[in-house]
N, C-alpha and C positions, 0 to 999 in steps of 0.2 A: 367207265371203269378205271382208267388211267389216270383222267384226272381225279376221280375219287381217290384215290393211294397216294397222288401227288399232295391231295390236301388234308388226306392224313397225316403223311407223313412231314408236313409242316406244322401243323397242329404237337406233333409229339417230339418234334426237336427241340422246344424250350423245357419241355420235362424232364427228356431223359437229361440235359444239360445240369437240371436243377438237384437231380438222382446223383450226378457224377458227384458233388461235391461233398454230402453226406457218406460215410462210413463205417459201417458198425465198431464201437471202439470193443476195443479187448483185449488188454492186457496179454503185451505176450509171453511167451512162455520162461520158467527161471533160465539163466545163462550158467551154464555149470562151468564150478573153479577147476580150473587143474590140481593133482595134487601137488602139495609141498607149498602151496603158497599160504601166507600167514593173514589174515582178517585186515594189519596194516599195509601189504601188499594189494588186496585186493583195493581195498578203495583208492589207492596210490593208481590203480590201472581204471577204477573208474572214472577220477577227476580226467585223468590222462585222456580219455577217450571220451569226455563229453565236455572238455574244454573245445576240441578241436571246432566242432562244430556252432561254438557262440553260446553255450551252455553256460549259465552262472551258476556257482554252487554257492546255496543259501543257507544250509545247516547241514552240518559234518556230526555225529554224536551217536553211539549208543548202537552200532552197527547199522545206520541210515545216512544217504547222502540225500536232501532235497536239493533240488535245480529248478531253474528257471530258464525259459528261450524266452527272450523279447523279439518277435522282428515287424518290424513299422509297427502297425496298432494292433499285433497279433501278439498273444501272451500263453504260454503253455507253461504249468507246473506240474513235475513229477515227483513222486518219493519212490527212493534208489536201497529198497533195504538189503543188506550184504551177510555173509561171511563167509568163511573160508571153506566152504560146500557151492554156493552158488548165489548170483545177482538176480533181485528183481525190477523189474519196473513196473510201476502203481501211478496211473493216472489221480493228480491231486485237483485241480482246476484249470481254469484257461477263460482266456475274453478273445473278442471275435473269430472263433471259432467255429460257429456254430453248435455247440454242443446241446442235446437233447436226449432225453431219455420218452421210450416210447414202449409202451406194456412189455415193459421189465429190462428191456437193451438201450445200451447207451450210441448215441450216437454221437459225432463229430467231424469237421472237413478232413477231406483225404492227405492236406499237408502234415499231420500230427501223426496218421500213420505213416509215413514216410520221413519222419525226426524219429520215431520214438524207432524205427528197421533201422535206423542210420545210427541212433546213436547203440543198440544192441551190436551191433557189427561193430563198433567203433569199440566198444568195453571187451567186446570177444577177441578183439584182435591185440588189444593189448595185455590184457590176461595172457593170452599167449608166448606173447613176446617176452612180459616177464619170466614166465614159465620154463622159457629158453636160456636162460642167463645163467 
């Protein structure tokens, strides 16, 4: 019996390892503006807070920021659409990634949900900080 669970439980080690990396993606939820701040304020807090982390910004226009992460041969693009109510983010593409869609849910590696939590914190904190001024 013992060794049966032992060789179970080697058998299910490279699975659950292969599970780890896959993520359900989902956009998360709008980042709401504080009042008083202006449509040109807020994207001034969005560059502000998705420079920090390596974030290029590829198109600025029409209350939309698109970004790009390049890191080694991992690529993520988002579109940032804005105004003076609240920020979203919108998964646009990515390469080695993993990304997959599976009866009707998207999926992708767990590093993109941990860019896209960092860069939400990173826009929410600076929203605020202007907010403070």
């Amino acid at each position: 019996m013992d060794r049966s669970r032992r060789l179970l439980a080697l058998l299910l080690v490279p699975f659950a390892f292969m599970l780890m990396g896959a993520h359900e993606l989902v956009d998360p939820s709008p980042i709401a503006v504080p009042s008083g701040l202006a449509a040109a304020d807020v994207a001034k807090a969005i560059k502000a807070g998705i420079v920090r982390r390596g974030w290029v910004v590829t198109k600025d226009e029409n209350g939309q920021i698109d970004a790009t992460l390049n890191i080694r041969r991992h690529t993520a693009k988002v579109a940032i659409p804005y105004n003076d109510k609240e920020v979203a983010i919108k998964y646009v593409d990515s390469t080695e990634l993993d990304y997959s869609e599976k009866k009707g849910k998207r999926y992708i590696h767990g590093n993109y949900v941990k860019w896209i939590r960092n860069m939400q914190a990173d826009i929410q904190r600076e929203l605020q900080m202007l907010a403070v001024k």
